[in-house]
C-alpha angles and dihedrals in degrees: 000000000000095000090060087046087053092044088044093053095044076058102057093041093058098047098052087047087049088052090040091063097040083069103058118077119272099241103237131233089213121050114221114234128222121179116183122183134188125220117235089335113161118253091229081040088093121067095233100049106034103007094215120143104284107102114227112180106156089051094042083054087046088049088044100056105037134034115296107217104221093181096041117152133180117209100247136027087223135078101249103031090048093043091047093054091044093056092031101050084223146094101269088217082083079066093049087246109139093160143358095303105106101190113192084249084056095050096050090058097050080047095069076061122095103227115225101259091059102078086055102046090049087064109043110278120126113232140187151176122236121186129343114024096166097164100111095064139316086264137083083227090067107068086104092082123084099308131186098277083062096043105048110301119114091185135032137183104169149145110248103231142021091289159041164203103229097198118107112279096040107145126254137165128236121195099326097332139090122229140159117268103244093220143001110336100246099039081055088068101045092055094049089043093056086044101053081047083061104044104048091033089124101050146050113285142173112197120192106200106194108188113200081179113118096035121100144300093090094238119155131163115240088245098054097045085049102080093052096047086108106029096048117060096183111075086209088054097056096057106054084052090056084049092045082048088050087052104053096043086067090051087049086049092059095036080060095050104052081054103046085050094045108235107100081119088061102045137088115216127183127174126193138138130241098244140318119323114272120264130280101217132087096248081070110104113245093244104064096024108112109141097249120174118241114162150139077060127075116242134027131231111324094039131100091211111101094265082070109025102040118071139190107259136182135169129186133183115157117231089019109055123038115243123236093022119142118219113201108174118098114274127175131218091240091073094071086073096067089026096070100028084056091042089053083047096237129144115260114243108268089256133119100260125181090206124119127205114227112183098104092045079059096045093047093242090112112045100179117076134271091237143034089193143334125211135194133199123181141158117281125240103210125181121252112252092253085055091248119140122319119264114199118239120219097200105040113071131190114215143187141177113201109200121173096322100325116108122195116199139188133178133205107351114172106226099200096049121098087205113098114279116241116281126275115251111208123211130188099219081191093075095012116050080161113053105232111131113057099219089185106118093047091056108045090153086052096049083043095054096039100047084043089063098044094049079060095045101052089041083064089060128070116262114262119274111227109243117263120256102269112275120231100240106262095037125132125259103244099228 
């Protein structure tokens, strides 16, 4: 009789242990990856990385719990350029985009590139776009090029061009129709962004979160603005703050459902921004003017300068990263290409990429840095001559090459012209995060490597392809 009431209980035990670890979630072989990017955001607009007066608290957990990237740099100060070398792991001047023009020539050329979704959807993993896609054309006329669904994506819920109404109705296609946004433009994406989380917990996923929040139009909920009526004197100001809240409230949103679902463990998430925050002046164009906080850098979207060219960036993934580690060497957004492909385990495309992996520079496994130098070269925005807005200027670049902290800068070369471009101006980011003092002519050896470098560079990428003559809406794309 005891021996069946031991037996019995061995039973029991086993069975509850056996229950007890159903629960716990299965650690996966394969870590999920979610990118999420903001749209013309200031670098000092986040807590952890200005401080100012616009709460941030998903991002502050994100930070928290992650490794907050002080030197971060995208690879353009522009929409489409930035957003091209993010999904291609590669400079887009090997495209001939040197701004947001996307000419057909030049499509045919970033179509040779396989854009970042595609690994993973080649081995299993969901994936889908939320959000700004931005990559067939700077129009809403151009969605018929090769859009997300072609190049990796098996879902998309998405705005057509670089930007947006945020009010409720605003249109956006998903899959391959058009609809009315239900409610306010960013808390839309929050919520299809949670739900995708949901809906593909127990499987493999790569979620691409595009922010257009917090590009202009300057369009805030009341309830957003409110919180900031005392502490904000500019009305402008205020609200790009309730947009920023808004913002943050959908990266909070997924942040609560990885954990709800159980699987934050098992998720990469990485947070950056496309370039430096619009200008705040009224030669700014409208449609990039938002009132965004750079400092402490020099310069706003458009500029080579660090206000244009350095984000905010942040990457967590607990049990392989420490939380709370700062990170403080230059790193390029074209690194979380071959990153997050390393970090699935899967093999790279057989392409020439310019993409570094660093995970084992944040482990401690790697010492050097992931970069010698980085260099930069966009189209210049230049006043009119009666000071009126600036007009971009398809021939005349401004260009730039960062290496340890010295930074080499020039303005306004013409690049089709045989007469000598303008000089370099040399800054020690050291002593001058804000470029404020041209060292140029006290450090000739330094202007001379440097420029040296960035000749080669350049010479590595294909020459610039003139913009296209402006298309009616509703005109053909010449194929």
């Amino acid at each position: 009789m005891r021996i069946l009431t031991l037996l019995a209980f061995l039973l029991v035990a086993v069975v509850v242990t056996g229950m007890a670890k159903a629960k716990e979630p299965a650690k996966r072989s394969k870590p999920n990856v979610i990118l999420i990017m903001a749209d013309d955001m200031g670098y000092a607009d986040v807590e952890r990385f200005g401080k100012l007066n616009i709460p941030t608290p998903a991002l502050n957990r994100l930070c928290d719990e992650g490794v907050k990237f002080t030197d971060a740099y995208v690879t353009a100060p522009i929409c489409v350029a930035s957003r091209m070398g993010l999904m291609s792991g590669r400079h887009q001047q090997r495209f001939g985009v040197y701004g947001n023009f996307n000419a057909p020539n030049q499509q045919k050329l970033a179509l040779r590139s396989t854009v970042l979704p595609r690994p993973f959807q080649q081995n299993g993993y969901r994936t889908a776009l939320v959000g700004k896609w931005h990559l067939s054309g700077n129009s809403k006329d151009d969605w018929q090029l090769p859009g997300p669904l072609t190049r990796g994506f098996d879902e998309c819920v998405a705005i057509t061009g670089g930007g947006s109404s945020f009010w409720a109705g605003a249109r956006v296609i998903r899959q391959e129709k058009f609809e009315k946004s239900p409610v306010y433009l960013t808390d839309l994406w929050g919520t299809e962004a949670a739900d995708f989380i949901e809906r593909n917990a127990k499987r493999p996923f790569f979620l691409y979160l595009a922010f257009n929040a917090v590009h202009a139009p300057l369009h805030a909920l009341d309830d957003d603005i409110a919180p900031f009526a005392k502490t904000i004197k500019d009305p402008n100001r205020r609200i790009y703050a309730g947009m920023q809240l808004a913002m943050d409230r959908a990266v909070g949103q997924v942040l609560d459902e990885l954990d709800k679902q159980e699987i934050a463990d098992d998720t990469i998430v990485i947070f950056l921004n496309d370039n430096g925050g619009g200008g705040s002046t009224e030669q700014y164009a409208s449609h990039s003017r938002n009132y965004a906080n750079n400092s402490p850098f020099r310069g706003h979207k458009f500029d080579v300068f660090e206000g244009g060219i350095r984000v905010p960036m942040m990457m967590r993934w607990p049990g392989h990263l420490k939380a709370g580690s700062v990170y403080s060497k230059m790193v390029s957004s074209a690194d979380i290409y071959r990153t997050v492909v390393s970090a699935a385990e899967l093999e790279m495309p057989a392409e020439k990429f310019d993409s570094v992996n660093l995970l084992p520079y944040l482990t401690g496994k790697e010492k050097g840095e992931p970069h010698d130098w980085l260099c930069w070269q966009n189209r210049s925005r230049l006043p009119k001559s009666d000071g009126g807005l600036y007009k971009p200027r398809s021939r005349e670049h401004n260009c730039a090459i960062r290496k340890g902290n010295w930074k080499l800068v020039r303005l306004n070369e013409n690049i089709d012209s045989k007469s000598h471009p303008p000089a370099w101006q040399l800054y020690d980011l050291a002593s001058d995060v804000g470029e404020q003092h041209d060292v140029a002519a006290r450090h000739p050896e330094v202007v001379r490597e440097l420029g040296q470098l960035f000749n080669a560079w350049r010479a590595d990428m294909h020459p610039s392809i003139a913009a296209p003559a402006r298309r009616k809406p509703g005109q053909p794309v010449k194929k």
